[in-house]
C-alpha positions as CSV (number, residue, x, y, z in Angstrom):
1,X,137.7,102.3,110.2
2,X,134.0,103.6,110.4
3,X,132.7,103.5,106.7
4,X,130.2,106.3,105.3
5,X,127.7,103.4,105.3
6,X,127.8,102.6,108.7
7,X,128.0,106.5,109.5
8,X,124.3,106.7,107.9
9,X,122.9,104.1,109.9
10,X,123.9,105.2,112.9
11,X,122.2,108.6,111.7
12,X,119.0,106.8,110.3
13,X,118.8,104.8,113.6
14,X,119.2,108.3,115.7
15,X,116.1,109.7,114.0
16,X,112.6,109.9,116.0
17,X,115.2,108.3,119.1
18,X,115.7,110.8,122.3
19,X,119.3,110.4,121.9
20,X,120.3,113.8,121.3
21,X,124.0,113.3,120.7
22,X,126.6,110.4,119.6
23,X,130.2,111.1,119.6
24,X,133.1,108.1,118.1
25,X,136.7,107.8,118.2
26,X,138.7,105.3,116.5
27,X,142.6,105.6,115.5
28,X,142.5,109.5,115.2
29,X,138.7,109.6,113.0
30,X,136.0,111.3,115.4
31,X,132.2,111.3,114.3
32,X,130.1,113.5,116.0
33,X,126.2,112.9,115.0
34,X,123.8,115.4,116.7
35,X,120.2,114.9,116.3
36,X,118.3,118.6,115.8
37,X,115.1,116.4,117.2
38,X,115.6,114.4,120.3
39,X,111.9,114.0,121.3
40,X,111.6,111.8,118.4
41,X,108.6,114.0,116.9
42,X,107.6,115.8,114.0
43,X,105.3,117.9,113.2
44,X,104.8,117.7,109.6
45,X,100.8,118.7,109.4
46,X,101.9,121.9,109.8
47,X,105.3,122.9,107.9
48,X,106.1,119.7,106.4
49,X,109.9,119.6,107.7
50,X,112.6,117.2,108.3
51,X,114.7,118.0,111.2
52,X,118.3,119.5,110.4
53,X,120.9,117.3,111.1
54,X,124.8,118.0,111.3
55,X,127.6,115.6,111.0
56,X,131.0,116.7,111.6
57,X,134.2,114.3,111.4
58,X,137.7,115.1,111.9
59,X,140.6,113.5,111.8
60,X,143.4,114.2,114.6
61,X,146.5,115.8,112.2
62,X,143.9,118.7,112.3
63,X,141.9,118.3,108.9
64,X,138.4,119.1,109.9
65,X,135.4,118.2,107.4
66,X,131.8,119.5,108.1
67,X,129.0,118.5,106.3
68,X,125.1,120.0,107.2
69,X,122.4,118.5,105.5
70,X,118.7,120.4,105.9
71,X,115.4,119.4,104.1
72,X,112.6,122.0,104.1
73,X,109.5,121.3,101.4
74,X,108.2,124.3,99.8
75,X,104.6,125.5,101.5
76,X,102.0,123.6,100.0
77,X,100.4,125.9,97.5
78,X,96.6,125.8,96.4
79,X,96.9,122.7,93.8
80,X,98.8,120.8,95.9
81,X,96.7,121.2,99.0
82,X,94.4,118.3,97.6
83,X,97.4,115.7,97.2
84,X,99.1,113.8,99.5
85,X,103.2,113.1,99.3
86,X,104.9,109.4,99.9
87,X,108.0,110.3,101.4
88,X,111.1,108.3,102.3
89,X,111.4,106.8,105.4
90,X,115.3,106.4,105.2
91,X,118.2,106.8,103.3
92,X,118.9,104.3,100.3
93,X,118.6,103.6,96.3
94,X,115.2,104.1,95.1
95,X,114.0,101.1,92.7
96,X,110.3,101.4,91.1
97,X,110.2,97.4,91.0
98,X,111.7,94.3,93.1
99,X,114.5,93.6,90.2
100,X,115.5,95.2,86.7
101,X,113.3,92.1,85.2
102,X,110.0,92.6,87.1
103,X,107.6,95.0,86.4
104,X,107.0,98.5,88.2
105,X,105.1,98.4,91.4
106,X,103.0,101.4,90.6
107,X,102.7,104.0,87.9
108,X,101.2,107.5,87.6
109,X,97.1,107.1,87.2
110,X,97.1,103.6,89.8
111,X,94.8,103.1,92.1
112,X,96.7,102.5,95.6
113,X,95.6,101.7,99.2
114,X,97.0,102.3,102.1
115,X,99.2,98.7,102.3
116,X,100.2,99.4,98.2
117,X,104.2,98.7,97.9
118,X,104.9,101.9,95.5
119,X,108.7,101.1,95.9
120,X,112.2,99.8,97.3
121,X,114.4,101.5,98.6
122,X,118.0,99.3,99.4
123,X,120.1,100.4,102.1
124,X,123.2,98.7,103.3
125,X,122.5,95.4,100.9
126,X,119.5,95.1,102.5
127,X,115.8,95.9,100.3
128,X,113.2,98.1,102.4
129,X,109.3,98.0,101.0
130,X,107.3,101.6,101.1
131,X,103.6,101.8,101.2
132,X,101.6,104.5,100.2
133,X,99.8,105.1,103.4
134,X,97.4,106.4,101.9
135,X,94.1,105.2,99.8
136,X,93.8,106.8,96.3
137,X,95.4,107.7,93.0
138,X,99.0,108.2,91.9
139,X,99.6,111.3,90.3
140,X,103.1,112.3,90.2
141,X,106.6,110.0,90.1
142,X,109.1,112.8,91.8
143,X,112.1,110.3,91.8
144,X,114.2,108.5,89.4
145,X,114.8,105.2,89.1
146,X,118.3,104.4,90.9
147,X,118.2,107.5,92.4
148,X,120.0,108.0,96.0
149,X,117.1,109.4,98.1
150,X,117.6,111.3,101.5
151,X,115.3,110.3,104.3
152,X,112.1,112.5,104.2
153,X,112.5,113.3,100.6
154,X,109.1,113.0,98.3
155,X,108.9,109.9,96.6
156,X,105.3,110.1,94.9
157,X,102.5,112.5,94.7
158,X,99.1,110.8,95.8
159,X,95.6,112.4,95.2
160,X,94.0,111.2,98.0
161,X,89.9,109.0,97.8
């Protein structure tokens, strides 16, 4: 059976794809995964959205389970024009350093660049690094430690040099 797991990385592999639509059957369980944006673009200079996404499974008895998941960030206001947000890239467990033992990758007031690891995120077993992508300062932490973090959520708060 198709476990919740492999149900999010068949939606994190969908995103920024042209594939529109995928739609799985096994022993009575359908998944239906329909991507909101199939030209695989975003236009996040000007509203700063992720895409709404809608998974719907079912089972064939005729329980039906729906689940809608939509992302907007609030509109930029005057203080916040001058900062820029890490945001991220998939689904998975945030981690501020490589193991419980090592020491943080970044912390509000550090210098970053562009190439900077500011954090992990794990996702299916497997450790994902995210850069800043952006030279400058680190102003704000706006995620927890072992948090579960959705794709496109704001990770850090960077005042651009």
């Amino acid at each position: 059976m198709l476990q919740s797991k492999e149900i999010i990385d068949i939606i994190k592999n969908m995103d920024g794809t042209t594939v529109d639509e995928v739609h799985y059957e096994q022993d009575g369980l359908v998944v239906k995964v329909k991507n909101q944006n199939p030209n695989g673009t975003q236009d996040n200079a000007v509203n700063d959205k992720v895409g709404e996404r809608e998974v719907q499974t079912s089972k064939s008895e005729g329980s039906s389970e729906s689940q809608k998941e939509k992302e907007e960030q609030p509109t930029p206001s005057k203080s916040d024009s001058d900062v820029q947000t890490v945001k991220a890239p998939m689904v998975g467990m945030f981690y501020t350093s490589p193991s419980p033992e090592e020491e943080v990758f970044v912390q509000v007031g550090d210098a970053v660049e562009e190439d900077t690891v500011v954090c992990v995120l794990e996702a299916m077993k497997m450790f994902n690094d995210v850069h800043a992508d952006v030279n400058g300062e680190i102003v704000e932490l706006l995620a927890n430690n072992g948090d579960l973090v959705e794709f496109g959520q704001p990770l850090f708060k960077v005042k651009p040099e």
